[in-house]
DOTOR-360064 format. One record per residue (C-alpha): y, z, x negated. Coordinates in pm, 1 decimal. Each point is the difference from the previous one (the first is absolute). Example, Ala and Ser with C-alpha at 12.3 -4.5 7.8 and 13.67 -1.06 7.14 Angstrom:
<nodes>
[node [-450.0,780.0,-1230.0]]
[node [344.0,-66.0,-137.0]]
</nodes>
This chain:
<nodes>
[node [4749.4,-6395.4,-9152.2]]
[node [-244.7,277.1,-108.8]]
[node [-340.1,-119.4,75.0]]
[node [-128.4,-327.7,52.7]]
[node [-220.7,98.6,267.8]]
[node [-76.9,319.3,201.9]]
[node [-224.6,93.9,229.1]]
[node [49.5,273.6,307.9]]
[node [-351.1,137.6,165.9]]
[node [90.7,70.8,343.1]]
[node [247.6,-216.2,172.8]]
[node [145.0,210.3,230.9]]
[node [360.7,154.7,70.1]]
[node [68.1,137.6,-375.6]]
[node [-226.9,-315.2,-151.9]]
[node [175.6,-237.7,186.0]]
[node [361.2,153.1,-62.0]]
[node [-144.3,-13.9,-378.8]]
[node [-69.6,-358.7,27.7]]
[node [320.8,-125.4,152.2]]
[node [223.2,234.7,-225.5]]
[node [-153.9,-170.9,-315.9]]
[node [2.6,-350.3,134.2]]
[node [336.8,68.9,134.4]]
[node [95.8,115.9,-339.4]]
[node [-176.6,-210.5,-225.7]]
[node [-198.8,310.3,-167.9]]
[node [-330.7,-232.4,-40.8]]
[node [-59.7,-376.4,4.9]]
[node [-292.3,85.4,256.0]]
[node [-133.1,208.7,239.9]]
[node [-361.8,38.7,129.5]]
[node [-88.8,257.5,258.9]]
[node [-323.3,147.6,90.3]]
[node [-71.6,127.3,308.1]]
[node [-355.9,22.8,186.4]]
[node [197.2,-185.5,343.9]]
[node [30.6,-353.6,-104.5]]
[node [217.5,-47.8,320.8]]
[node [219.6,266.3,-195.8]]
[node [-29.8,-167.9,-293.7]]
[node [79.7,-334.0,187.8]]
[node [352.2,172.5,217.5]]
[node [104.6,96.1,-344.6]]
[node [15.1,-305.3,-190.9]]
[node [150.1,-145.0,323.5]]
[node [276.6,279.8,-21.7]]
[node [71.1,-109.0,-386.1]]
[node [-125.0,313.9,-119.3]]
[node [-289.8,-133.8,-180.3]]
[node [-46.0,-336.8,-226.3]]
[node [-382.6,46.4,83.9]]
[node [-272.5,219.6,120.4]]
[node [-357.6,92.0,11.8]]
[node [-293.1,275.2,129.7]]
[node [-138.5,-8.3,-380.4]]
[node [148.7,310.0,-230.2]]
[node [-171.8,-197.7,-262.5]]
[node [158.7,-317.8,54.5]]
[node [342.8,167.3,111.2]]
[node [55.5,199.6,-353.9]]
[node [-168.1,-223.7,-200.8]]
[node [303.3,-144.5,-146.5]]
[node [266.7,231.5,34.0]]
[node [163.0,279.6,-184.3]]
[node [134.7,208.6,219.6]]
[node [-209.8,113.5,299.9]]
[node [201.7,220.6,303.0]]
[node [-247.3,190.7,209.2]]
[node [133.4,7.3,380.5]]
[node [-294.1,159.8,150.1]]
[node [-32.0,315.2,160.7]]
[node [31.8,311.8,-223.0]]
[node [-395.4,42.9,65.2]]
[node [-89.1,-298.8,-125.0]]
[node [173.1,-60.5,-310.2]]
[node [-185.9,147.9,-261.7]]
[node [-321.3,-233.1,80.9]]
[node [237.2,-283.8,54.7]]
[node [118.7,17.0,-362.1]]
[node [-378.1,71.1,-120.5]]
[node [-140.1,-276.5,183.6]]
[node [293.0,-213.7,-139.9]]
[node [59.7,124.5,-344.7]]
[node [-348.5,-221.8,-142.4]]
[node [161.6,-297.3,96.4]]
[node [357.2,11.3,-183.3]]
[node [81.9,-50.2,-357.1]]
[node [66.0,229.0,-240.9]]
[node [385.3,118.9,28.2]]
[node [-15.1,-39.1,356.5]]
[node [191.5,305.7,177.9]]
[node [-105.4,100.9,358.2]]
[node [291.5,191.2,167.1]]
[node [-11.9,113.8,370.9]]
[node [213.9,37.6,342.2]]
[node [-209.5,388.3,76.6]]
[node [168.8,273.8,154.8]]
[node [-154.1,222.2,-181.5]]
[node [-71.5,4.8,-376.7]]
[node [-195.0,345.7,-205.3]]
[node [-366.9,-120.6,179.5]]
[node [41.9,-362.3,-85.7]]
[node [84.4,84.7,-379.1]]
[node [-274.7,202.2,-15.1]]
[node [-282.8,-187.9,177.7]]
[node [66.7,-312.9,-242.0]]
[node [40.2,151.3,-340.3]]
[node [-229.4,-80.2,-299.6]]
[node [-145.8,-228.3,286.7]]
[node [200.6,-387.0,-73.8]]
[node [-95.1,-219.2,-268.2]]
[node [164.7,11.7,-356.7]]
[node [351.9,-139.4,35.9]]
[node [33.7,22.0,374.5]]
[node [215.7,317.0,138.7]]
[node [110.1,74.1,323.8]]
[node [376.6,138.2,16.3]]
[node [0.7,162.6,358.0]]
[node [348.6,-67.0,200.2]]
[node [105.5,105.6,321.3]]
[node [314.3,-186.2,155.6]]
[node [157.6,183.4,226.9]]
[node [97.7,-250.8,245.0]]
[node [-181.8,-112.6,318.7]]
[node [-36.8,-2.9,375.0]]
[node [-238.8,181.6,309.2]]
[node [-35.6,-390.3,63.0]]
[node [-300.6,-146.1,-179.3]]
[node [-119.8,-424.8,-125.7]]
[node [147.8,-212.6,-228.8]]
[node [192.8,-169.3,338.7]]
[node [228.2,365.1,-44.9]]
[node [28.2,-60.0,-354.9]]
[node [393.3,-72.9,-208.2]]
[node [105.9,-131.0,-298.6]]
[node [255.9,307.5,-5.9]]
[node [-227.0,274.6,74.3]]
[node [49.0,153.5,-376.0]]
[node [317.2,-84.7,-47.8]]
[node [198.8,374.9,-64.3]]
[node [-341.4,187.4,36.2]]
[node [-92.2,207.3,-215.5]]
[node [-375.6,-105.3,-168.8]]
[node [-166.2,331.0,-176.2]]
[node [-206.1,-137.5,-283.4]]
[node [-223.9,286.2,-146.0]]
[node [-29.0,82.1,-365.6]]
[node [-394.2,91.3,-23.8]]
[node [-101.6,289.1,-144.7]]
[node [-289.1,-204.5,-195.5]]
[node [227.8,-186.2,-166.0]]
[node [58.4,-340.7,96.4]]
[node [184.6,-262.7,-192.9]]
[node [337.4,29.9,29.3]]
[node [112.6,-349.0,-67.0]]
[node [-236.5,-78.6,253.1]]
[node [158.6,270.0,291.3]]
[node [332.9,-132.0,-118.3]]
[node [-79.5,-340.2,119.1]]
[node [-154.0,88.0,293.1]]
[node [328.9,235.0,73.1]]
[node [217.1,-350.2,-58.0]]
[node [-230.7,-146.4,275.7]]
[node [82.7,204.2,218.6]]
[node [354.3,-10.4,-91.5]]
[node [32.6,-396.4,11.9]]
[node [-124.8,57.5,369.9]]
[node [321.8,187.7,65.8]]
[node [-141.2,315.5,-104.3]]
[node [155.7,354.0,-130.4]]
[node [-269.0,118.1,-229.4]]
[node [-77.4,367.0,-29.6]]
[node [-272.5,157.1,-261.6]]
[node [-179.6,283.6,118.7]]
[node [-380.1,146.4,-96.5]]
[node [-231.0,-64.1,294.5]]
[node [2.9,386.3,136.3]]
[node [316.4,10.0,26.5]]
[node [35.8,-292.7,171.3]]
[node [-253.2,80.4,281.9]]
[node [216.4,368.8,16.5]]
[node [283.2,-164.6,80.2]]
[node [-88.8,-256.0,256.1]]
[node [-219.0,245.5,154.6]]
[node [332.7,132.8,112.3]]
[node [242.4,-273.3,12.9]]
[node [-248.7,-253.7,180.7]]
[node [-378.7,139.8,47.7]]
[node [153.7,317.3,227.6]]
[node [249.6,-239.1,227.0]]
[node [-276.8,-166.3,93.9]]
[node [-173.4,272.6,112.9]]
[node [285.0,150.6,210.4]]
[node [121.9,-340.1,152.1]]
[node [-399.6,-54.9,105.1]]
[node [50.7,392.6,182.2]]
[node [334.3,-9.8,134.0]]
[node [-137.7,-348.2,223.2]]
[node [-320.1,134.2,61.1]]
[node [151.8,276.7,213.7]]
[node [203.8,-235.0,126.5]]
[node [-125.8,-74.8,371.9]]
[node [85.2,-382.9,11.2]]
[node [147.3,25.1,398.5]]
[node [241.5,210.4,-211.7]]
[node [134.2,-311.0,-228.1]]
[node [211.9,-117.7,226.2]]
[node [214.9,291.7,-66.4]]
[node [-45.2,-73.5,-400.3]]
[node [308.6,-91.2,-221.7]]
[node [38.6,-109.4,-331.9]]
[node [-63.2,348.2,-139.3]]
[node [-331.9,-18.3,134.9]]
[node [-52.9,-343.7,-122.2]]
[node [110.2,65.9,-329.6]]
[node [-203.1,303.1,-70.9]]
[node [-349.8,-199.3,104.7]]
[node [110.0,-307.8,-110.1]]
[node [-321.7,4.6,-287.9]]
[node [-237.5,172.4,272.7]]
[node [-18.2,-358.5,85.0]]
[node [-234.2,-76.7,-339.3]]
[node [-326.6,-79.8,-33.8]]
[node [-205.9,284.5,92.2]]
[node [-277.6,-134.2,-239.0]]
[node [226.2,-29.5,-303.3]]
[node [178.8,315.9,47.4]]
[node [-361.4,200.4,0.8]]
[node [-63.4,-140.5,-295.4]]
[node [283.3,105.6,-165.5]]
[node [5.2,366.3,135.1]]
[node [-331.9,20.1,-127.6]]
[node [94.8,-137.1,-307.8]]
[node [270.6,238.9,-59.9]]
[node [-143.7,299.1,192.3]]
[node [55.1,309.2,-208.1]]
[node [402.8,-136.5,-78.6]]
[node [18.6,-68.7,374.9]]
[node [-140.2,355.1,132.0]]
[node [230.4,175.1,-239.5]]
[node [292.9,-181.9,116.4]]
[node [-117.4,91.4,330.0]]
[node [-10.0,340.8,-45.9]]
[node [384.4,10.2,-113.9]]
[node [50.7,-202.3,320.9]]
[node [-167.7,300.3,226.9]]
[node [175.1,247.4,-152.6]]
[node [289.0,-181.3,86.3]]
[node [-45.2,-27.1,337.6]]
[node [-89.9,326.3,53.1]]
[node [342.0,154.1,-146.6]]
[node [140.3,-254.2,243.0]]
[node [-192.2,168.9,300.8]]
[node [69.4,338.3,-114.5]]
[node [371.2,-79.9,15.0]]
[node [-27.4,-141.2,319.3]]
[node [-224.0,261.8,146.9]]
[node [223.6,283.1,-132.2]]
[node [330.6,-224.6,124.4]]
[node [168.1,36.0,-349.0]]
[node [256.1,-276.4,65.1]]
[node [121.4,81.3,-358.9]]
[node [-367.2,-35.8,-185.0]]
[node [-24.3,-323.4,209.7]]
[node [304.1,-139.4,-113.7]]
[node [-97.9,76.7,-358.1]]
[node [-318.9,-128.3,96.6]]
[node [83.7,-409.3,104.1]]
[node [316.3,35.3,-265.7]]
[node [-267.7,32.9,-287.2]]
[node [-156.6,-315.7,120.8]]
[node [314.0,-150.5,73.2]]
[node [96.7,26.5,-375.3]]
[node [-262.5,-154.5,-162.4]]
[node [-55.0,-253.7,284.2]]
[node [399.1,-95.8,-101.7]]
[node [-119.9,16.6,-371.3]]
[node [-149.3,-321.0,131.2]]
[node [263.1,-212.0,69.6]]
[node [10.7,-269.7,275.1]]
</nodes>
């Protein structure tokens, strides 16, 4: 056991996979959840992954050490300042964001003496959304980035917020917040973005003819259009330059094809090939 009690703000899919992991695994001797749906607070409990719950950030930190912020990416920074009067001193706030640099930023010099936030970002999840979609297993052999801040953060406290993170199943990765929000821009930020096209010029009396390559590709289109906005936004200047390498991209493709260079197009899907085989399964 590593804490006796934590608390996760927003009870949702990655707050209430958070919740059952570290029940499931006996990380804390309690769990309270805050959420501003008491009926989600209340489903929940029911589903084991809280021991209690309540509308009240002041009442829902109060006594806990480690605080996991499961809100949208847009919300929190003012999450963790409207909680961060009401914890102890040593209490670490760590979060579920997608996105990392602004958060950093918009909370430094800003917590109380003794409180830090060590930002996380498990990369694990679902287009499905509620705690009722939530698993005990959802970190298990995912990688967790934990970032190393650039205005210097304790390190024995990132190191135990990295073995949270681990004890949930966790691979933990250390990366600075800019990189970080580089990366996914690619890796996550910019699939989104092309599953959301490819099925919006999709006419749906055309489905029928759909296979699994179409519902692979636009399997994440399916997410919440709200919390996807916010993380765009978020991470706008990563995600437009990862766009940008995307439309050159597909215009070498349509010059190939226009031109009908069977060899350039070969080259073309074999360079994609190889680093989607780089993968693995």
């Amino acid at each position: 056991m590593l804490f006796d009690q934590i608390t996760i703000i927003g009870v949702g899919l990655i707050g209430g996979s958070v919740g059952l992991a570290t029940k499931m695994r006996g990380v804390a001797g309690r769990v309270v959840g805050v959420d501003r749906d008491e009926a989600t607070l209340a489903k929940a409990i029911q589903l084991g992954a809280l021991d209690a719950g309540t509308t009240s950030i002041a009442e829902g930190v109060a006594n806990s050490s480690l605080i996991v912020v499961c809100t949208p990416v847009d919300r929190i920074a003012d999450v963790i300042l409207a909680a961060a009067p009401h914890v102890r001193p040593g209490t670490r706030f760590t979060d579920g964001g997608s996105t990392k640099a602004g958060i950093v930023s918009a909370l430094h010099g800003k917590l109380p003496p003794g409180v830090e936030y060590i930002a996380a970002h498990p990369l694990a999840g679902s287009e499905k959304a509620g705690a009722e979609h939530g698993r005990a297993d959802m970190f298990q052999n995912r990688v967790t980035v934990v970032i190393i801040s650039k205005f210097g953060a304790d390190w024995e406290r990132t190191v135990a917020v990295g073995r949270f993170w681990e004890a949930l199943g966790s691979r933990v990765v250390l990366m600075n917040a800019e990189e970080h929000d580089r990366t996914v821009a690619v890796t996550s930020h910019l699939p989104h973005a092309v599953a959301s096209a490819v099925a919006a010029v999709t006419p749906t009396d055309w489905l029928r003819l759909s296979a699994g390559g179409f519902r692979d590709v636009t399997r994440v289109a399916a997410g919440d259009p709200q919390l996807w906005a916010a993380i765009f936004e978020a991470n706008r200047d990563a995600t437009l330059s990862a766009l940008a390498a995307f439309t050159d991209r597909l215009d070498a493709f349509r010059k190939v094809l226009e031109a009908g260079d069977h060899a350039g197009l070969v080259q073309w899907l074999t360079e994609g090939k190889k680093v989607r085989d780089a993968l693995g399964t």
